[in-house]
C-alpha positions in Angstrom: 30.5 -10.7 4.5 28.9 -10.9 8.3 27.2 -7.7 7.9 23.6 -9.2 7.5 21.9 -5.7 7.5 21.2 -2.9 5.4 25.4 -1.8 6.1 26.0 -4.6 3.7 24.1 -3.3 0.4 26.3 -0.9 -0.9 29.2 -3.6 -1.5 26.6 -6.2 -2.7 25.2 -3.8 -5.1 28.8 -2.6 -5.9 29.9 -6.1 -6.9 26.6 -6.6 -9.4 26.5 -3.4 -11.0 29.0 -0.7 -10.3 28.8 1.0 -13.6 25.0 2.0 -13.2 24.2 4.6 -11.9 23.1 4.5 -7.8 21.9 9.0 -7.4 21.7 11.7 -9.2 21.3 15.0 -7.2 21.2 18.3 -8.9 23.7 18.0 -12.0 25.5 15.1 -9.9 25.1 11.8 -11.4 26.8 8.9 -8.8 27.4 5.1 -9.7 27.1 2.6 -7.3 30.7 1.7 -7.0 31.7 5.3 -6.4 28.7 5.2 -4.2 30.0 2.1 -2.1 33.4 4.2 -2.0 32.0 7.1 -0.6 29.8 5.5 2.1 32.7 3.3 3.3 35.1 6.7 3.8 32.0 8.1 5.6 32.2 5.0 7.8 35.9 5.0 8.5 34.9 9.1 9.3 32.5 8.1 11.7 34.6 5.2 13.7 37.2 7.2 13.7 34.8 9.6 15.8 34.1 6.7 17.8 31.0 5.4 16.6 30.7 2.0 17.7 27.9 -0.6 16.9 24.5 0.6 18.7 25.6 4.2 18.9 23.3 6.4 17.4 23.9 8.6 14.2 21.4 11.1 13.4 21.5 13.4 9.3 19.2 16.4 10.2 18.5 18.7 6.7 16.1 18.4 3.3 16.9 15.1 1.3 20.6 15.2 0.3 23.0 11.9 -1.2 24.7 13.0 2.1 21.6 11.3 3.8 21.6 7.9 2.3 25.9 7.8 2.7 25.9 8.7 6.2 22.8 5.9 6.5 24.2 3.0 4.7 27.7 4.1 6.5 25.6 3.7 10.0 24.8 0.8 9.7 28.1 -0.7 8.2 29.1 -0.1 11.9 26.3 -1.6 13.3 25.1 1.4 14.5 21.4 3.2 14.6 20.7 5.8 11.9 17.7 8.5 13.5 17.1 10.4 10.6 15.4 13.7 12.0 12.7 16.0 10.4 14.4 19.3 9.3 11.2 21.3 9.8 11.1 21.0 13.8 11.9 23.6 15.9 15.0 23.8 18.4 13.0 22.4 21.0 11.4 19.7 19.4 14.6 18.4 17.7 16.6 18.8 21.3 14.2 16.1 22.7 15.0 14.0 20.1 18.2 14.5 20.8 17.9 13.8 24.1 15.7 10.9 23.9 18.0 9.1 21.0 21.7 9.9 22.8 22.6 10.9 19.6 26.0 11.1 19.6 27.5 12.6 16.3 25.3 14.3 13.6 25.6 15.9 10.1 23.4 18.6 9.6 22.4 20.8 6.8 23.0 24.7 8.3 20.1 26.1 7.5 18.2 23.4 9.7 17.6 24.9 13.3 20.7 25.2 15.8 20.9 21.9 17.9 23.2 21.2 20.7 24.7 18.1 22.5 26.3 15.5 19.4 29.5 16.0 17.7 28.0 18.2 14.3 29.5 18.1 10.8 28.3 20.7 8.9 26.9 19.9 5.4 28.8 22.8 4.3 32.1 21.0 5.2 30.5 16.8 4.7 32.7 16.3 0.7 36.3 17.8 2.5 35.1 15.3 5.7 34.0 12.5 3.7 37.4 12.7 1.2 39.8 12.8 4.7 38.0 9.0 5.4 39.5 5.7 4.1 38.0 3.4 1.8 39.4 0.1 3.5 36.5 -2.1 3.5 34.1 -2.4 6.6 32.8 -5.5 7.5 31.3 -5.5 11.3 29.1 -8.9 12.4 25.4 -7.2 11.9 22.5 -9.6 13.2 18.8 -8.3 11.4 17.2 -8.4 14.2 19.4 -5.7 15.5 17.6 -1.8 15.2 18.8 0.4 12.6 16.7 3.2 12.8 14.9 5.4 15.5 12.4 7.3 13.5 10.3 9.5 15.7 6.4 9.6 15.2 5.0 12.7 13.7 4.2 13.5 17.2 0.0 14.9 15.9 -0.1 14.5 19.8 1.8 14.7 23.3 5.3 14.0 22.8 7.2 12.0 19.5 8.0 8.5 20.1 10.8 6.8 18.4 10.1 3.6 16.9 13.0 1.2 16.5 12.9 -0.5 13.2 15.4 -3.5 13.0 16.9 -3.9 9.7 14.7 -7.1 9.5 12.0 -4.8 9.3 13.3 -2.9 6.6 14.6 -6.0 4.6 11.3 -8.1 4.6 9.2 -4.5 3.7 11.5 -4.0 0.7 10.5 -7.7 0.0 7.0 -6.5 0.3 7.7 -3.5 -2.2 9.2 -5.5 -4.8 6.5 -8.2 -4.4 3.3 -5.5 -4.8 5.1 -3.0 -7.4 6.7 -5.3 -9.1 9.9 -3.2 -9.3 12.2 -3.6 -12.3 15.8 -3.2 -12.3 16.1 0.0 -14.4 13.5 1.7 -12.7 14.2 5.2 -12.1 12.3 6.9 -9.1 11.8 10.3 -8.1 12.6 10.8 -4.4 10.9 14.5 -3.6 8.8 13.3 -0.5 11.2 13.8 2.7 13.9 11.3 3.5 13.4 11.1 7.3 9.8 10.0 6.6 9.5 6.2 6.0 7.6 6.4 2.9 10.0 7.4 0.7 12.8 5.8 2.4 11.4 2.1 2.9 9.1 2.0 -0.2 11.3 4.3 -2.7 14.7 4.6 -2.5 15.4 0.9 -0.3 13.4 -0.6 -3.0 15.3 1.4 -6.0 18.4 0.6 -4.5 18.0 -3.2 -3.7 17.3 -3.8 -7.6 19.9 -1.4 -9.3 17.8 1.2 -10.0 18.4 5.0 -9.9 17.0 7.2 -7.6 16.7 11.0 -8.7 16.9 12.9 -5.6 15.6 16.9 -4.2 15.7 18.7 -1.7 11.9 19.9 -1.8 8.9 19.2 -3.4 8.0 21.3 -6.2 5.6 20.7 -8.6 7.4 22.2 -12.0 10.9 20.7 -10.6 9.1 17.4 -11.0 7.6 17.7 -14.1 10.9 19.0 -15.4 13.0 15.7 -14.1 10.1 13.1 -15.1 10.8 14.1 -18.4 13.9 14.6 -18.1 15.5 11.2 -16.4 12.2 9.8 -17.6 10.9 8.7 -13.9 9.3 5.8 -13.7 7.9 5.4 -10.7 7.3 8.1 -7.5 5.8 8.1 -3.8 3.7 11.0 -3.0 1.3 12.4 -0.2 -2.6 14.3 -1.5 -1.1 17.6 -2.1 1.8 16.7 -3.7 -0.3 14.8 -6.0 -3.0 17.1 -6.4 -0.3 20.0 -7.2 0.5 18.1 -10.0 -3.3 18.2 -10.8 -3.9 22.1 -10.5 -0.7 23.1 -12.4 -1.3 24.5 -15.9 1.4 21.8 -17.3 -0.6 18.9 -16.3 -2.7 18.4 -19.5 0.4 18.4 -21.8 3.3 17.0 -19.7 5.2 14.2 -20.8 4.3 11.6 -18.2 4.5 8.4 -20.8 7.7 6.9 -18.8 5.9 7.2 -15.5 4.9 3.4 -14.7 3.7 3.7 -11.1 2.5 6.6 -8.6 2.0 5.3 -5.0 0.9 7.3 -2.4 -0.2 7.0 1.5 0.1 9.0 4.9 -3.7 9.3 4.4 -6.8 8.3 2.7 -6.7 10.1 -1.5 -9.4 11.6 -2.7 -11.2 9.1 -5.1 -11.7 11.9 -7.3 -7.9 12.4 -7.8 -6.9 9.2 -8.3 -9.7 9.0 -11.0 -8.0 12.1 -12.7 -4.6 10.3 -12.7 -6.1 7.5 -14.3 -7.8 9.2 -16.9 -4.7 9.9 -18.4 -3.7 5.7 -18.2 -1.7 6.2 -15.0 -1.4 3.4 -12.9 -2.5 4.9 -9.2 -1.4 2.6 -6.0 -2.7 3.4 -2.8 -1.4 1.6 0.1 -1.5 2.5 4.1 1.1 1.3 6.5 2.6 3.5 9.5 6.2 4.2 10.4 6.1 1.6 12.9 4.9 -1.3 9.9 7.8 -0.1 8.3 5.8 1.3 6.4 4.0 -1.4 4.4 1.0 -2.8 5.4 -1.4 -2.7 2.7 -1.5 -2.5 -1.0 -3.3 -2.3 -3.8 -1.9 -4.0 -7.1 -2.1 -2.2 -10.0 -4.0 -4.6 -11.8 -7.2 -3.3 -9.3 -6.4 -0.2 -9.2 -9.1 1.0 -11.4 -11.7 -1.1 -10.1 -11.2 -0.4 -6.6 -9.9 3.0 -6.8 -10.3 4.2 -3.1 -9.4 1.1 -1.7 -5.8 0.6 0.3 -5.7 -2.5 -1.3 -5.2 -6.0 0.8 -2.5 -6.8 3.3 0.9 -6.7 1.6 2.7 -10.4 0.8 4.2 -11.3 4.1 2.2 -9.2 6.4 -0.9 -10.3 8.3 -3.8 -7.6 8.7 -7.0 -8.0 9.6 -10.1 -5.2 11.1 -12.0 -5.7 14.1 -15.6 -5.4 12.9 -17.9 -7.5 10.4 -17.8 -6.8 6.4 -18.4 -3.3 5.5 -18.4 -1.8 9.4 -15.5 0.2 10.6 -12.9 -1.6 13.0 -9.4 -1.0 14.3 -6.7 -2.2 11.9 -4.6 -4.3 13.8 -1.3 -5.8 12.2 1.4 -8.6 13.0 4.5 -9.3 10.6 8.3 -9.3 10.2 8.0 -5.4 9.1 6.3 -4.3 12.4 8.4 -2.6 15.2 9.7 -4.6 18.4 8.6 -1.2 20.2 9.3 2.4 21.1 12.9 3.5 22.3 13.3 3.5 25.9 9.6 3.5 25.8 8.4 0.6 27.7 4.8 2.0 28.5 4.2 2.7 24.6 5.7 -0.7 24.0 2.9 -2.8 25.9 0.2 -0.3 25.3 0.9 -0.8 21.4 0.5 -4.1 21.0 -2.7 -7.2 21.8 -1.4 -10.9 21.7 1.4 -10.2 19.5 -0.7 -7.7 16.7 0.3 -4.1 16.6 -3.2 -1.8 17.4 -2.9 1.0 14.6 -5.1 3.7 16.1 -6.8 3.9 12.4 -10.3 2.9 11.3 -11.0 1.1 8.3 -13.7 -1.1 6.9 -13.1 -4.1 4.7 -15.0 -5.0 1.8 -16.3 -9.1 0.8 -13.1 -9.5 -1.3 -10.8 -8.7 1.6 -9.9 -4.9 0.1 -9.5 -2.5 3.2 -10.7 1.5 3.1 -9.6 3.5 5.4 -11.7 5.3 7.2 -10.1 7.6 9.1 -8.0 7.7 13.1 -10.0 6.5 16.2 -9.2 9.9 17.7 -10.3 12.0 14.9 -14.1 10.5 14.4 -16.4 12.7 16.4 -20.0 12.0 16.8 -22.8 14.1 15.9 -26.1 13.4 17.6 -25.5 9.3 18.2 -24.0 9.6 15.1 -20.2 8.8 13.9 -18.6 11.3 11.6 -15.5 10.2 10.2 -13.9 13.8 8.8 -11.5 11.3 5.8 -15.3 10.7 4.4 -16.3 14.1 4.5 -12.6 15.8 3.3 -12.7 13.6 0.2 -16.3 14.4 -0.9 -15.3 18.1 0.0 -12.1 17.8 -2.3 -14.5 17.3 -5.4 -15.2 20.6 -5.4 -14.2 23.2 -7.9 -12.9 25.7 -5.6 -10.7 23.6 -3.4 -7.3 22.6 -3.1 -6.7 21.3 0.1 -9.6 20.8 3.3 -9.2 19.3 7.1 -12.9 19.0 8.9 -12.9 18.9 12.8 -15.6 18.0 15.3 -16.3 21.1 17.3 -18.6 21.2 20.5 -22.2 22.1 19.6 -25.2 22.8 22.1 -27.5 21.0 20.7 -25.8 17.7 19.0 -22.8 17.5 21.1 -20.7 18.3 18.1 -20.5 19.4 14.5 -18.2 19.5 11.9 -16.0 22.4 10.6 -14.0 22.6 7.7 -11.0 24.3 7.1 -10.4 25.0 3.3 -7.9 26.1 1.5 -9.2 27.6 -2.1 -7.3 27.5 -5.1 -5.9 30.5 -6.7 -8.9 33.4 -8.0 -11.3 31.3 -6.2 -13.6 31.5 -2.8 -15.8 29.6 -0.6 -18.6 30.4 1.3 -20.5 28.0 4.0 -23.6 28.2 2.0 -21.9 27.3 -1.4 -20.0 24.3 0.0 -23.1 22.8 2.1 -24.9 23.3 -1.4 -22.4 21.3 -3.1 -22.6 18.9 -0.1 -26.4 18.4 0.3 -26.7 15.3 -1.9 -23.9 13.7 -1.9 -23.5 13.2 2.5 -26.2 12.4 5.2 -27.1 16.1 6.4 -25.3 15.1 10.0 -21.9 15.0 8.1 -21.9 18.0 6.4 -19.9 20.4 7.9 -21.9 23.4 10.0 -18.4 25.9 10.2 -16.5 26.7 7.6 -13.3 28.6 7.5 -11.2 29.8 4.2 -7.3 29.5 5.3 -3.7 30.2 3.7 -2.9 26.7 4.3 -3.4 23.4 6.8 -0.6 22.6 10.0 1.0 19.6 8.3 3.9 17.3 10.1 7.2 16.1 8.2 4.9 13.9 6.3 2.8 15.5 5.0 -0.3 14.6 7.7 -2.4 18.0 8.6 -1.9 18.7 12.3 -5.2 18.7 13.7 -4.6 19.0 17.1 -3.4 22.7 15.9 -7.0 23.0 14.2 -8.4 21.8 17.5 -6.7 24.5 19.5 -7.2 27.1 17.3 -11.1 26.7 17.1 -11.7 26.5 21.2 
């Protein structure tokens, strides 16, 4: 085989184990050699349209088998997959569009109306896929050839696309076997979005590589997981703060059946202390890592073995990954990170390219202090610290000290301008149900646990927080909204 890259899993995996079983979607249970048949028909589809190796293939809709087919089938061409976030507007997904030269696309109709590629309709992908041939493909794929464009959450100014070669993807799925310690009948619940590299690079590529079966949907919801944990007895699931603390708040969580589950990971942004510390008072094991889409996403982890002990922590830098903070023990500092999982740059982004990275180490943007053992904490992003009469707030601190309290489900804080100190905090709160918060009541709560300069002086009680694709709240929005 001369496919080197992710396009030549499916027949690898195929030729160990094609009785076990690859996805199961809905009441739709797929093996992996069916699944190797199925993504080689997409394929022949595709070159048949006249995809040819460094064209770009975009999937735009909710997680769907269709996704990882028309992926894996990608790159058996040696083309570029760009999977794109199904919650953007026309607009936003027609720069993309743009900006990629996508040239061909299956989309999910309920996703907004795009113009410019070739479009198969979800609607129409099984007649489609079953009009394709399942000749084998085998097309010379180097890994240090892109496979993926996957645009930025874009918190501010326009997305950029980071190109992730497949060597990227290959050595970070080393990584995720190396700090999870996946097992070969693992069986992982894929509910965070697809087009978001978390679930893709450090579930389902990981899942896949071993044999393992992924359970995939279409959304998160909280009683639709608890319903498949028990019933394909998940093992092991990826997860952003409010998926997580969902699980948390819902009346089933004190007599669920969670005794198959062997490993929760989460990242995107710093957890609550507090909720990993519930998870783990019912024996869960609780990984937090931190990477970003352009480490692929892997950059940190924390083994499960110290997971109690430094609950909080993102752990140390992953097995073949080099990180390191720019600032003494204990002091925050700029996480900078060099490795075979981090991006050769933005697509046709030059500028971004250069401005990204310092004598070969990628600059992250995010703030973190490390601890005498090497264990990193992430503190927060450069841009969102604000300071507070000479002093640095960093709004992670003061959101996770926030989430301890009775009355609240989710919370974003904000520097605002302020006469007197330049600026103040505000935090934006969302209760949970039959509950309420006043300013008073949460400084109260506040008083001894921060310094009085980081406790929020604005509060305001909201429906719910701007979040991107990812699950990251949008504070730019918050920002506008408040001048």
């Amino acid at each position: 085989m001369t496919n080197e890259g992710l396009g030549g899993w499916p027949a690898r995996r195929a030729m160990l184990t094609p009785e076990r079983t690859a996805i199961i979607y809905q009441d739709r249970s797929t093996t992996y050699d069916d699944f190797f048949t199925r993504t080689t028909r997409v394929a022949s589809r595709l070159r048949a349209s006249g995809v040819a190796k460094g064209d770009r293939v975009a999937y735009l809709g909710p997680n769907h088998p269709a996704f990882v087919e028309t992926m894996f089938a990608t790159h058996m061409l040696g083309a570029i997959f760009v999977p794109l976030n199904f919650r953007l507007a026309t607009p936003e997904l027609q720069y993309m569009i743009a900006d990629a030269g996508i040239e061909i696309m299956v989309r999910d109709p309920s996703t907004a109306d795009v113009t410019g590629p070739d479009i198969i309709s979800l609607d129409d992908y099984e007649a489609w896929l079953a009009s394709g041939s399942d000749e084998p493909i085998d097309v010379a794929v180097a890994q240090d050839e892109i496979a993926l464009i996957l645009y930025t959450s874009g918190t501010t100014g326009r997305p950029k696309g980071a190109m992730l070669s497949h060597a990227n993807m290959i050595w970070n799925t080393y990584n995720a076997l190396v700090s999870f310690d996946v097992a070969g009948d693992e069986v992982g619940l894929v509910s965070a979005p697809l087009f978001h590299v978390a679930a893709l690079g450090q579930l389902l590529l990981p899942t896949f590589i071993k044999g393992g079966c992924s359970v995939i949907t279409p959304t998160w919801d909280v009683d639709m997981a608890y319903d498949l944990i028990e019933r394909h007895r998940i093992t092991w699931m990826f997860g952003v703060t409010t998926m997580f603390a969902a699980m948390v708040q819902s009346p089933r969580w004190q007599n669920a059946d969670l005794s198959s589950v062997r490993c929760l990971m989460s990242g995107g942004a710093p957890i609550p202390v507090s909720l990993i510390l519930t998870y783990q008072e019912r024996g869960l094991v609780f990984q937090q890592g931190y990477g970003l889409t352009e480490t692929s996403p892997g950059a940190t982890m924390l083994e499960a073995r110290q997971s109690v002990r430094k609950a909080g922590s993102a752990g140390v830098p992953v097995f073949f990954t080099s990180v390191r903070v720019e600032a003494p023990v204990g002091e925050p500092g700029e996480v900078l990170i060099k490795g075979p999982n981090v991006t050769p740059g933005y697509w046709n982004n030059p500028a971004a390219t250069e401005a990204a990275f310092e004598d070969g180490w990628f600059r992250s943007g995010d703030l973190a202090t490390v601890d005498k053992e090497g264990y990193l904490y992430i503190v927060d992003r450069v841009k969102d610290m604000f300071i507070s009469g000479g002093e640095n707030v960093y709004p992670a601190e003061v959101e996770g000290v926030i989430f301890g309290h009775p009355s609240v489900a989710e919370v974003a804080v904000i520097g605002v301008p302020d006469p007197k100190w330049g600026e103040v905090g505000k935090a934006f709160v969302v209760c949970r149900p039959g509950c309420g918060l006043t300013l008073p009541e949460l400084q109260e709560f506040l008083l001894s646990k921060l310094a009085k300069y980081k406790i929020p002086a604005h509060l305001e009680v909201v429906s719910g927080l701007p979040r991107t694709g990812s699950g990251k709240v949008q504070k730019a929005k918050l920002r506008d909204g408040s001048k």
